[in-house]
N, C-alpha and C positions, 0 to 999 in steps of 0.2 A: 550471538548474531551470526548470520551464516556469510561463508564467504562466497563472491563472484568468482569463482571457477566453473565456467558451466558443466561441473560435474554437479552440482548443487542448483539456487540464487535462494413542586405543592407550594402553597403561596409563596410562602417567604425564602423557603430554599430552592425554589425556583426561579423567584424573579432575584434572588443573589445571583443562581449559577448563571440567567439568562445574560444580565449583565455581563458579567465576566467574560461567556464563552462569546456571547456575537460579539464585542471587541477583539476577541482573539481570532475569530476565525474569519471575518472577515473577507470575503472571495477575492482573491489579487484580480488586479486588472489587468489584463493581456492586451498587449497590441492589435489592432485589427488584423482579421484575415486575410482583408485586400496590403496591408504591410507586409507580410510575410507572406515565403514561400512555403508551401504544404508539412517541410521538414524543418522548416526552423517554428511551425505553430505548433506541431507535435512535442518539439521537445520544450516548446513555455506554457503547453497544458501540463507536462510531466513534470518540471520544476512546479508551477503553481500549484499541482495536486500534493507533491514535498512539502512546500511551504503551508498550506492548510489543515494537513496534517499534523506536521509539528507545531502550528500554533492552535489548534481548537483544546479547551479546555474547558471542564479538567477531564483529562485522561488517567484510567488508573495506574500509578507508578511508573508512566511514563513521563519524558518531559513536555511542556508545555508551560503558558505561562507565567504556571504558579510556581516553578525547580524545576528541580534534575530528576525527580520521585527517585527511581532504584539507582540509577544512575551516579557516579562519581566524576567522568570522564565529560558529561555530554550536558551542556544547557542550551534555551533555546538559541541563543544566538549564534552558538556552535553547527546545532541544526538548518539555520536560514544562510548560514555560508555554505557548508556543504549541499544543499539545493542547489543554489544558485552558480557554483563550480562545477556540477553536472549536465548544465543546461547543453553545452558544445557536447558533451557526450550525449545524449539523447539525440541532438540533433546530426548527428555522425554515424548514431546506432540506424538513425530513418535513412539517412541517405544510403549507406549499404544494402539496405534492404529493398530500396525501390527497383522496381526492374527485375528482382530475386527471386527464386524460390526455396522455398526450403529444403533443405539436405546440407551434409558434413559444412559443404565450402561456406556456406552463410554463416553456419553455426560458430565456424572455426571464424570466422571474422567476425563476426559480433563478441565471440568470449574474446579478441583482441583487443577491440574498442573496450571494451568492458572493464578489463584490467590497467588500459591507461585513464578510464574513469576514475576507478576505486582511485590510485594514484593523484591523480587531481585532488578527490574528496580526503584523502589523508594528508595532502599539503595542506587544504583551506584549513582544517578541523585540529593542524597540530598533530594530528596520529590517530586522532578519535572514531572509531566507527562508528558515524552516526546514519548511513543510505548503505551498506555494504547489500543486505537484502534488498530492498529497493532498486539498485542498479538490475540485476537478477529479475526481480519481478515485474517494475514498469517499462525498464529497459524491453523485454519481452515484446508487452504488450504494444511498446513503439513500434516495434517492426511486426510483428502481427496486424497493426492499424496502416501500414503504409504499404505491406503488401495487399491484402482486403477491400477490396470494392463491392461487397455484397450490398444490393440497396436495403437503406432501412424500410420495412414493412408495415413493421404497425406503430401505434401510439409512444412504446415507452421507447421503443428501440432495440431492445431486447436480442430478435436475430440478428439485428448486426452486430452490437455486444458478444453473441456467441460467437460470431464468422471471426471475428479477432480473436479473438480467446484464443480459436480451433488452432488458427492459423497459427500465433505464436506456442501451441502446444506442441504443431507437427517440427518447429522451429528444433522447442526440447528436447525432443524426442530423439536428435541425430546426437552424433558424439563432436564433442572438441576434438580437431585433431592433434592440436598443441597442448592438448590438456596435461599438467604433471599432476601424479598423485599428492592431492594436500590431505592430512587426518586433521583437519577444521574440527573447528566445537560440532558444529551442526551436522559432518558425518560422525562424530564420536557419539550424538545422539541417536540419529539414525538407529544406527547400528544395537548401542545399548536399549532403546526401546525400540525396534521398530517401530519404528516411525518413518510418512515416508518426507516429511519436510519440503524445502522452496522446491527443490527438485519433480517429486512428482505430484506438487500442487499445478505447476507450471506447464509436466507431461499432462495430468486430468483434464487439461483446458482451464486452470484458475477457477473450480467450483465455491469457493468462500468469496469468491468476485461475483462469480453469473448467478449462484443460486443463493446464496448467502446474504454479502454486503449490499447487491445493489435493490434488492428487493426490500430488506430493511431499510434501507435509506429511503426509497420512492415511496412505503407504505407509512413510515412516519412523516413524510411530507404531507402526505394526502388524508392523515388524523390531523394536520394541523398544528405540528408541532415546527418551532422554529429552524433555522438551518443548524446551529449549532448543537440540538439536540438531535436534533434526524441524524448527526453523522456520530455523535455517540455513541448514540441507539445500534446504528450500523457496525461502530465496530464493536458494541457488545454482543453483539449476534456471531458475528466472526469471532471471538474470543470466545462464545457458550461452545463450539463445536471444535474448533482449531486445536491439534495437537501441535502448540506451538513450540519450538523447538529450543527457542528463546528462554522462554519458561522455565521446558525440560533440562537445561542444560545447569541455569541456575536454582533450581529445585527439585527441580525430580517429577515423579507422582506426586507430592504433596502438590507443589505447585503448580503444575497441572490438575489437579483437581479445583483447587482454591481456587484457579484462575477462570475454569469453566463454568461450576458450581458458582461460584460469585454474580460471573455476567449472566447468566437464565434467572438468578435471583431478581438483578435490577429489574430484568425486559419482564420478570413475571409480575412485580411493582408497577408497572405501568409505565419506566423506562425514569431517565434521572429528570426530568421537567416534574413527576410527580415527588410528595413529601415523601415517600414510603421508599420509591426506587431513589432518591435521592441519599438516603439514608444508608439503605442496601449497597449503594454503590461506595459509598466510603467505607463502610464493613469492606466490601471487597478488596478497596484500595488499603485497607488497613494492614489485609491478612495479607496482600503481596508484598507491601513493604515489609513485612515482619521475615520474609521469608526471601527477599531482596529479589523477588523475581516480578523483571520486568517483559509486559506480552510487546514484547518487538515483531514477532512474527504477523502478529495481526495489525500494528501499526502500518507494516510495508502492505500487509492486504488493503486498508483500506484507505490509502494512499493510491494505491491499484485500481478500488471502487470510484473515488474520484474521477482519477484519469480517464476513466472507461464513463463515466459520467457527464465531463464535461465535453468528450467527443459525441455521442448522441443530441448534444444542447446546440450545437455549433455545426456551421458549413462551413468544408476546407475541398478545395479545389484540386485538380492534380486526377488519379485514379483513382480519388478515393470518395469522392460525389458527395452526398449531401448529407450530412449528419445532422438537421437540424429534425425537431418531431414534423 
């Protein structure tokens, strides 16, 4: 998992998984808008998007309802306290940003706030990483959404989706100035494969968010397919393309293959609602556990998709205007 240094961040097997996964996934209920101020709803879409995350199932060898899948350290209830221990950081990450623009000084106070997150989340978890990515990534996007007042334009919401992205890219883009050199797993992969990891997903403007997850997500809504498969779906598409670092660090190339190769298997099944991608998809989860690699890096992407998700659905007040369609 990568660390928050902002040097980094078919019939019957369907209506089984249906079962299962809409139990699990569940959408949390959020306090109204008119309850909260603009920065404290940002940061209970970015816990809620945590929390749906780690409970939609099943996910391949990650945890969710069913285990820990590759995981030793990490079950879901480990996950729903470290969400919920993050929340004051999200909403601490929004308020520095309001009023901001981006360059060194934000940058340098966000990776601050950031690392008395992580902090927090390793009290609640016992020591466990289970959001280190996540902080890094939606963290981002909080302050990207509360600087951004681009009106939404069209139907899906899409330019505003990008105007955030941009914004928390140009965020990335400047340096820590309190940053110390850490050799993390996820620069140790970097480095071994090039690869450019949470780092320059975050510099691109988040493209496994804007062009990836959330397209997958909206396009299997609109076949019809339930919520807990649509977000499947979504992080299998992120997973078919993501060099995820996650993976690479606990596998290598093999499992970054396995890991890619697997998910375009499912989505080319017809996605896990079908008998066929249903099937595909446990092959897949098979071959990861065999090979103890877990896609964390795309778990925090579509956690990310979420968030950026359920900002588009919703009006939040402040200068950030209407996000509903």
């Amino acid at each position: 998992m990568r660390t928050f240094s902002l040097d980094t961040l078919a019939e019957g097997a369907a209506a089984s998984y249906t079962t299962t996964a809409t139990a699990a996934t569940a959408p949390t209920q959020p306090a109204s808008c008119d309850a909260l101020d603009p920065d404290a709803q940002l940061a209970r879409f970015a816990r809620d998007a945590l929390i749906e995350e780690a409970r939609l199932t099943p996910k391949p060898a990650l945890v969710d309802a069913r285990g820990s899948g590759a995981h030793i350290d990490l079950d879901l209830a480990t996950m729903l306290r470290s969400a919920h221990a993050l929340e004051p950081t999200f909403a601490a990450l929004a308020r520095a940003s309001r009023g901001a623009i981006p360059g060194n000084a934000l940058r340098t106070d966000l990776a601050r706030i950031g690392r008395a997150g992580e902090a927090a989340m390793m009290r609640a978890t016992g020591g466990s990483n289970a959001h280190r990515g996540a902080i890094w990534i939606v963290g981002l996007l909080v302050a990207g959404a509360t600087i951004s007042h681009a009106p939404t334009n069209d139907a899906g919401g899409h330019p505003h989706a990008m105007e955030i992205a941009e914004t928390a890219a140009r965020i990335a883009r400047f340096d820590d100035l309190l940053a110390r050199p850490v050799q993390s797993n996820g620069e140790r992969v970097r480095q071994r494969y090039n690869v450019g990891g949470a780092r320059r997903e975050a510099q691109d403007g988040f493209p496994h968010v804007i062009r990836v997850g959330l397209p997958a997500l909206h396009a299997a809504r609109a076949q019809g397919q339930d919520e807990a498969a649509a977000r499947v779906d979504a992080l299998l598409a992120i997973m078919a393309s993501l060099d995820d670092t996650c993976v690479l660090h606990r596998a290598g190339l093999a499992g970054r293959e396995a890991a890619q190769a697997g998910a375009q298997r499912v989505r080319d099944a017809g996605g896990i609602a079908t008998r066929v991608g249903r099937a595909a998809f446990d092959a897949l989860e098979r071959a990861l556990l065999a090979l103890n690699a877990s896609p964390g890096g795309a778990a925090d992407l579509l956690a990310a998709t979420l968030f950026i998700d359920k900002l588009v659905h919703h009006r939040i007040g402040g200068r950030m205007g209407s996000w509903n369609n």
